[in-house]
C-alpha positions as CSV (number, residue, x, y, z in Angstrom):
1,X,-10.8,16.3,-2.8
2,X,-9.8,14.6,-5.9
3,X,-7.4,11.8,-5.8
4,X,-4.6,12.1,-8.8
5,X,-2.4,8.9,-7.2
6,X,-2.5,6.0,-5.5
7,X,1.1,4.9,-3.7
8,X,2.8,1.9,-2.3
9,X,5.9,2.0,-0.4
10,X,7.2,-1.3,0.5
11,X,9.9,-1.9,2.8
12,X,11.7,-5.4,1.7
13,X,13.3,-7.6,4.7
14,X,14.3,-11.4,4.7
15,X,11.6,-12.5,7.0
16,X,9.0,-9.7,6.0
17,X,7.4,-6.5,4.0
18,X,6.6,-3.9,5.5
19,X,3.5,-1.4,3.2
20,X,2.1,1.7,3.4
21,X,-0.8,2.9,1.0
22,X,-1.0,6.4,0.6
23,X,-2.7,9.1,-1.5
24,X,-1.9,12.0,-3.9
25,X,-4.9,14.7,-4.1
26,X,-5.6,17.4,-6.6
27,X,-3.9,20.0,-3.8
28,X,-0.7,18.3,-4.7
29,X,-1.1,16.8,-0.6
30,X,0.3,13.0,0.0
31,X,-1.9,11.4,2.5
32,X,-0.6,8.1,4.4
33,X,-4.1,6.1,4.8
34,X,-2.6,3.0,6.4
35,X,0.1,0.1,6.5
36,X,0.7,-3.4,6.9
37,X,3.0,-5.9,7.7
38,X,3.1,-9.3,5.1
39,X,5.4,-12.3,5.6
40,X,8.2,-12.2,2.8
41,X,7.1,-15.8,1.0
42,X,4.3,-16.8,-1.5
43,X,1.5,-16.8,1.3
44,X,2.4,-13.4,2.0
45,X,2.9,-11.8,-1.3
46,X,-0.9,-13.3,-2.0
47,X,-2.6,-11.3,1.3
48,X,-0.5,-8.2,0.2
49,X,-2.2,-8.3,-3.5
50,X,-6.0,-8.8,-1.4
51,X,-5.3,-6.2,1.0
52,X,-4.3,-3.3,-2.2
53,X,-7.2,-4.7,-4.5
54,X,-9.5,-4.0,-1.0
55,X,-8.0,-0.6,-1.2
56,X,-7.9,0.3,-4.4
57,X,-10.1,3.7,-5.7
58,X,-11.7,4.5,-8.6
């Protein structure tokens, strides 16, 4: 399986986002590899850019 996309939903609240990292693969197939919850405020927002840069694919 090739990957053609990397995706971030992000669900914005007053108090917190809500992420999901999912995939795109050559077969035209969206795969939902996993989610997380971040608080909405500048703490937050910096463990939400850690956890994609952990994820991120080549």
């Amino acid at each position: 399986m090739k990957l053609l996309k990397q995706i971030v939903g992000i669900d914005v609240a007053q108090v917190e986002l809500v992420c999901c990292y999912a995939v795109l693969s050559d077969d035209l197939k969206t795969f939902i590899r996993t989610f997380a919850t971040f608080k909405n405020n500048s703490k937050g927002f910096s463990k939400l850019l850690k956890w994609l840069k952990e994820l991120q694919t080549n």
